[in-house]
C-alpha positions as CSV (number, residue, x, y, z in Angstrom):
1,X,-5.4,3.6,-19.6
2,X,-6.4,0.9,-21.9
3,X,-4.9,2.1,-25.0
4,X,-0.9,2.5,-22.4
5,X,-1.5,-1.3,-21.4
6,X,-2.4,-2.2,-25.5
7,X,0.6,-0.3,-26.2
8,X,3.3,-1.7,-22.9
9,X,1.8,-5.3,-24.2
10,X,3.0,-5.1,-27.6
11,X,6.3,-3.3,-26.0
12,X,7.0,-6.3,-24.0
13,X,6.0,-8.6,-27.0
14,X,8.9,-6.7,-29.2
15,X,11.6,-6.6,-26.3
16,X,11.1,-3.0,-26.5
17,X,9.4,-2.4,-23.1
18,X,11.1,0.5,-21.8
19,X,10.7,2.6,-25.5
20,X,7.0,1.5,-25.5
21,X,6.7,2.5,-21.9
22,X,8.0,5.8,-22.4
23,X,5.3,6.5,-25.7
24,X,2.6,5.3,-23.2
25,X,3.7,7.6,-20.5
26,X,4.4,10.6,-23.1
27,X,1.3,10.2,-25.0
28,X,-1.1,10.1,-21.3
29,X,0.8,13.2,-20.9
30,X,-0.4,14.9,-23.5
31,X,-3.5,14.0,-23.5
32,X,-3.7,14.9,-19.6
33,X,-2.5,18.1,-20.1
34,X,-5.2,18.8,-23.3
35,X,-8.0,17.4,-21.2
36,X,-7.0,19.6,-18.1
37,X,-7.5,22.9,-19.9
38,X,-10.3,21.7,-21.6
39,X,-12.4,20.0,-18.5
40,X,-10.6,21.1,-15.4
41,X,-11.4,19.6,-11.8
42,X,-10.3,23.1,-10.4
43,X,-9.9,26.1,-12.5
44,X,-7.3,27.8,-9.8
45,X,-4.8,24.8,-10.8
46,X,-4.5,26.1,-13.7
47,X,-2.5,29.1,-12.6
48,X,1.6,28.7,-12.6
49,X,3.1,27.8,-9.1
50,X,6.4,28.0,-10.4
51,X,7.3,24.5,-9.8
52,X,7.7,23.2,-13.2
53,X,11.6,23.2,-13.2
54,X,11.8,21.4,-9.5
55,X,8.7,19.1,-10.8
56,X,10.5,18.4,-14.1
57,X,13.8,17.5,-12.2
58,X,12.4,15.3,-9.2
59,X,10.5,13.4,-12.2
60,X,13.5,12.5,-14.0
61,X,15.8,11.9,-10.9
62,X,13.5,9.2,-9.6
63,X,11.9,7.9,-12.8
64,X,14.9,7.6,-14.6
65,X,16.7,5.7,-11.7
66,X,13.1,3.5,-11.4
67,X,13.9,2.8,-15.2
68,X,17.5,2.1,-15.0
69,X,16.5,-0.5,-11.9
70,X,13.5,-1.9,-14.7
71,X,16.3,-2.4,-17.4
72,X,18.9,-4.0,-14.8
73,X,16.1,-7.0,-13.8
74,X,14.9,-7.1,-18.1
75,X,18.7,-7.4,-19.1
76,X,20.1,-9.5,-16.1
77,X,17.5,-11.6,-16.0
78,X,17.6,-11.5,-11.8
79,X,13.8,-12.8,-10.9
80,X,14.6,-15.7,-13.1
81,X,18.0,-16.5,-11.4
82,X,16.8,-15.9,-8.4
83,X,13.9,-18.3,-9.0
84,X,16.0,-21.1,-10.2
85,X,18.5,-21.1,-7.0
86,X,15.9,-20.7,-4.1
87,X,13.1,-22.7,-5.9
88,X,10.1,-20.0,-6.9
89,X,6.8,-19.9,-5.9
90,X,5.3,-18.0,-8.6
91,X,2.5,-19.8,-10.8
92,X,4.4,-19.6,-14.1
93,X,1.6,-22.2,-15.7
94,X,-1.1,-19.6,-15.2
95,X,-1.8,-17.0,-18.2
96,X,-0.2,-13.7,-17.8
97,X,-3.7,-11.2,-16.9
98,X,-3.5,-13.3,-13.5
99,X,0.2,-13.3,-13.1
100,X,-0.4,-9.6,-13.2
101,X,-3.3,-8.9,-10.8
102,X,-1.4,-11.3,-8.0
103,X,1.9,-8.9,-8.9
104,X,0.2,-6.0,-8.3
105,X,-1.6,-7.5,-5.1
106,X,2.3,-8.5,-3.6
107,X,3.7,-5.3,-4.4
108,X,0.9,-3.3,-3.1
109,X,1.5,-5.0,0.2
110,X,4.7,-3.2,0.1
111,X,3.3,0.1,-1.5
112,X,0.6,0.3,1.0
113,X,3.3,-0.4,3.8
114,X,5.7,2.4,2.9
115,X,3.6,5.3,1.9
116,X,1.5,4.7,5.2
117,X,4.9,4.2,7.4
118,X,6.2,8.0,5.4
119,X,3.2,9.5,7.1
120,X,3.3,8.2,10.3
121,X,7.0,8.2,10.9
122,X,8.3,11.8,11.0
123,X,11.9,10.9,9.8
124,X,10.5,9.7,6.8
125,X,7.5,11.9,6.5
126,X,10.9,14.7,6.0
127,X,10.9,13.1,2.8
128,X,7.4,12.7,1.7
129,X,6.9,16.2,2.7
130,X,8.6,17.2,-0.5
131,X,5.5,15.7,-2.5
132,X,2.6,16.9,0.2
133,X,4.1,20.3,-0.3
134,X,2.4,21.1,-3.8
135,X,0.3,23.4,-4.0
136,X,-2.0,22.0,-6.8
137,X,-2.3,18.4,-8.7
138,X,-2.1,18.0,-12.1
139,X,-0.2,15.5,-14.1
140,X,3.2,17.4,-14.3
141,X,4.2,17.0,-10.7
142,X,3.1,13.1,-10.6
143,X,6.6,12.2,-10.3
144,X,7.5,14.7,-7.6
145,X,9.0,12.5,-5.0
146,X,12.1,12.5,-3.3
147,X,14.4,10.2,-4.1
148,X,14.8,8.9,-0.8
149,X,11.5,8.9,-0.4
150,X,10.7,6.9,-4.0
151,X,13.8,4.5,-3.1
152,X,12.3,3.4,0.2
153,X,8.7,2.6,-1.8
154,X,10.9,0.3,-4.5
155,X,12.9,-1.3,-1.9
156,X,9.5,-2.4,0.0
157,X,7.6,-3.0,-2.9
158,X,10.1,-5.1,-5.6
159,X,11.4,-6.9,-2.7
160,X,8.4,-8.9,-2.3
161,X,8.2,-9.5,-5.7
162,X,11.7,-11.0,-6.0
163,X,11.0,-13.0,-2.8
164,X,7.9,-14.3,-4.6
165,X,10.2,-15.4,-7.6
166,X,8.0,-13.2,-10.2
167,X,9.7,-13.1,-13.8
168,X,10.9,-10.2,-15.0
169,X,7.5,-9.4,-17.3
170,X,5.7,-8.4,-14.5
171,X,8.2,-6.3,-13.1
172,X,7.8,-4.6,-15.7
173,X,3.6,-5.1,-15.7
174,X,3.9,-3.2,-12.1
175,X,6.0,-0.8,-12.8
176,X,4.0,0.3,-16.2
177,X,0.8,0.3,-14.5
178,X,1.8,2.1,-11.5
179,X,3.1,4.9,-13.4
180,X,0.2,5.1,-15.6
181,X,-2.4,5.3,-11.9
182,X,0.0,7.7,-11.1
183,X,-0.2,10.2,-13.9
184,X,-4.5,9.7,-13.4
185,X,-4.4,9.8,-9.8
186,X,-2.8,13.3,-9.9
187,X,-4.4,14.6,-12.9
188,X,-6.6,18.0,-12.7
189,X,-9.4,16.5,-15.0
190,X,-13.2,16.8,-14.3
191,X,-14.1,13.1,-14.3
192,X,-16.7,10.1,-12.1
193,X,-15.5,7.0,-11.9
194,X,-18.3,5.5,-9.3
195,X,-17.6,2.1,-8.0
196,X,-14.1,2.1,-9.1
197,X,-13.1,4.5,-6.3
198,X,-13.1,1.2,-4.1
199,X,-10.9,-1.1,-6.1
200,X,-8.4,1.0,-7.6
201,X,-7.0,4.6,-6.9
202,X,-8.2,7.4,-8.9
203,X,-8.1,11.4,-9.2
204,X,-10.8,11.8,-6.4
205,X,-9.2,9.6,-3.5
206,X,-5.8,11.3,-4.1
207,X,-7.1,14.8,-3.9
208,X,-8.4,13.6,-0.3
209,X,-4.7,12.6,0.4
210,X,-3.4,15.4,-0.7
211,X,-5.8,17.4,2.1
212,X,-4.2,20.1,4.8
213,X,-6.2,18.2,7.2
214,X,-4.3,15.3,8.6
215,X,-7.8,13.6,9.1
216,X,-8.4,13.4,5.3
217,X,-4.4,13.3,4.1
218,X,-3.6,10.4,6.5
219,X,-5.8,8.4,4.3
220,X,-6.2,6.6,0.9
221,X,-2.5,5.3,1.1
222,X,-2.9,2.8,-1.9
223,X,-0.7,3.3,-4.7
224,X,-2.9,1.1,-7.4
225,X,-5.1,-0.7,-5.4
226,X,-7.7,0.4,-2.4
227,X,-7.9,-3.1,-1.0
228,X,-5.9,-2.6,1.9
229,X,-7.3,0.9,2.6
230,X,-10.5,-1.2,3.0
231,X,-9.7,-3.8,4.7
232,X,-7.1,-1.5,7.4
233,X,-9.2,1.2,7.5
234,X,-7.8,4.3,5.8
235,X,-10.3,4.4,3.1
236,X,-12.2,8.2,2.6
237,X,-14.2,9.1,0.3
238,X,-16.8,11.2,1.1
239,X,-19.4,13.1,-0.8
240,X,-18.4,16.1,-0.6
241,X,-16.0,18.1,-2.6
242,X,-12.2,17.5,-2.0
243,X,-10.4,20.4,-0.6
244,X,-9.0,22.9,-3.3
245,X,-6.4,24.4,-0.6
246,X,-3.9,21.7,-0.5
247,X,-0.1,21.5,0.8
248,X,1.3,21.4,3.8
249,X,1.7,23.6,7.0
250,X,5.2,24.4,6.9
251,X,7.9,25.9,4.6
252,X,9.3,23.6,1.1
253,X,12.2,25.7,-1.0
254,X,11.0,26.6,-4.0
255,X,14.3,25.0,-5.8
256,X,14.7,21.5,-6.4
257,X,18.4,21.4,-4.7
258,X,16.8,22.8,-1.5
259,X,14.3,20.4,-1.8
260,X,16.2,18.0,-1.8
261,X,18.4,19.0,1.3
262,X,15.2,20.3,3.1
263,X,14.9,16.5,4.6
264,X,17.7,17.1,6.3
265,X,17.3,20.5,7.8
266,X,15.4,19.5,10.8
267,X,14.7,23.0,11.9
268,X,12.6,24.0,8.8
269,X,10.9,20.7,8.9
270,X,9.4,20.8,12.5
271,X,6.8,23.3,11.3
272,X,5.6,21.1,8.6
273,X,2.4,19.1,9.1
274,X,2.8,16.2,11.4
275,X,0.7,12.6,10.9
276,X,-2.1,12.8,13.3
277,X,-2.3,10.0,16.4
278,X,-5.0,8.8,14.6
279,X,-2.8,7.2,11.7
């Protein structure tokens, strides 16, 4: 993780962000997928689910659109526009590490808000479904999102940062970061991360998420940050082992074009697992 942020600062330094990004995320790759068959969490996630083409498209749909959105505020210069017209309360004068930290605090607000809202709302829980319905986690189906479902998370997340008047570096700060938690959070490597589990998300709270059992799943909504997990009460992490049986209750085509129109076919979807009350 350290070495991706070394290597997305000296990216951003160059005006090169999105190829630097890109040799970040490709290089985490690798070296996720060496370290899952060399210390795995769970053995039987090893074994193929034939999802790899559906994975491999859902990735590039919605992180190639998230990139093309990245470019459009780095070339436009929006944030900085929009700063200069409506008068921006961003702390420009302080030095970028906090300029980070508070972006990733305002777009978690949004983060937090839409992946909690696509569990608890069953229209958009159609969507999310489409993630939920793998059968095992490891760093290949990170990006395994419905479009709708990953447009709805940008759209709550970037528009707080735009109303905050953050410049266009720490859009691309957020976005870097959150891609790199995301490649860890859903990685199947054997590791203990201790007190970090309550500040930031990792492999062990997302395999909780990722539960049958809507009073584990409907938890840990965080995309980066556990703070508001804490603070609303959706944080689980107990000491026990998370569950190795994960998915959901209900039928997912095995293609990615029926995945994508499954949202939409109410009738296959109403015997897919439903948020609990609780949520």
């Amino acid at each position: 993780m350290s070495a991706c942020l070394y290597v997305t600062w000296r990216g951003i330094e160059s005006g090169r962000a999105g190829l630097f990004l890109n040799l970040a995320y490709l290089g985490l790759a690798g070296l996720l997928f060496a370290l899952e068959r060399m210390m795995p969490h769970e053995r039987q996630w090893l074994q193929n689910d034939r999802q790899m083409l559906p994975d491999l498209a859902h990735t590039l749909l919605t992180k190639g659109f998230s990139q093309i959105l990245i470019l459009i505020v780095v070339v436009t210069g929006i944030p900085e526009i929009v700063a200069a017209e409506g008068g921006s309360l961003w702390p420009n004068h302080w030095p970028v590490l906090p300029q980070i930290l508070l972006g990733l605090l305002i777009a978690e607000v949004g983060l937090y808000t839409a992946h909690r809202v696509a569990h608890t709302w069953p229209l958009l829980w159609r969507f999310h479904a489409v993630h939920h319905s793998v059968t095992r986690l490891w760093f290949f189906n990170t990006g395994r999102f419905h479009l709708v479902d990953a447009l709805f998370s940008i759209l709550l997340s970037q528009s707080l940062l735009f109303l905050a008047g953050a410049p266009a570096e720490i859009f691309v700060w957020v976005a870097a970061i959150t891609i790199y938690v995301g490649l860890l959070t859903h990685c199947n490597v054997e590791m203990r991360l201790g007190p970090l589990n309550f500040l930031i998300n990792t492999p062990v709270l997302h395999r909780w998420h990722h539960s049958r059992d809507p009073r584990e799943g409907d938890r840990n909504f965080g995309e980066n940050l556990m703070l508001f997990d804490l603070l609303l009460g959706t944080f689980f992490c107990p000491a026990r082992r998370p569950p190795v049986d994960i998915g959901i209750d209900g039928d997912m085509p095995a293609s990615f074009g029926g995945q994508l129109l499954a949202p939409f076919n109410g009738s296959m979807l109403t015997r897919a697992r439903q948020p609990s009350p609780a949520a």
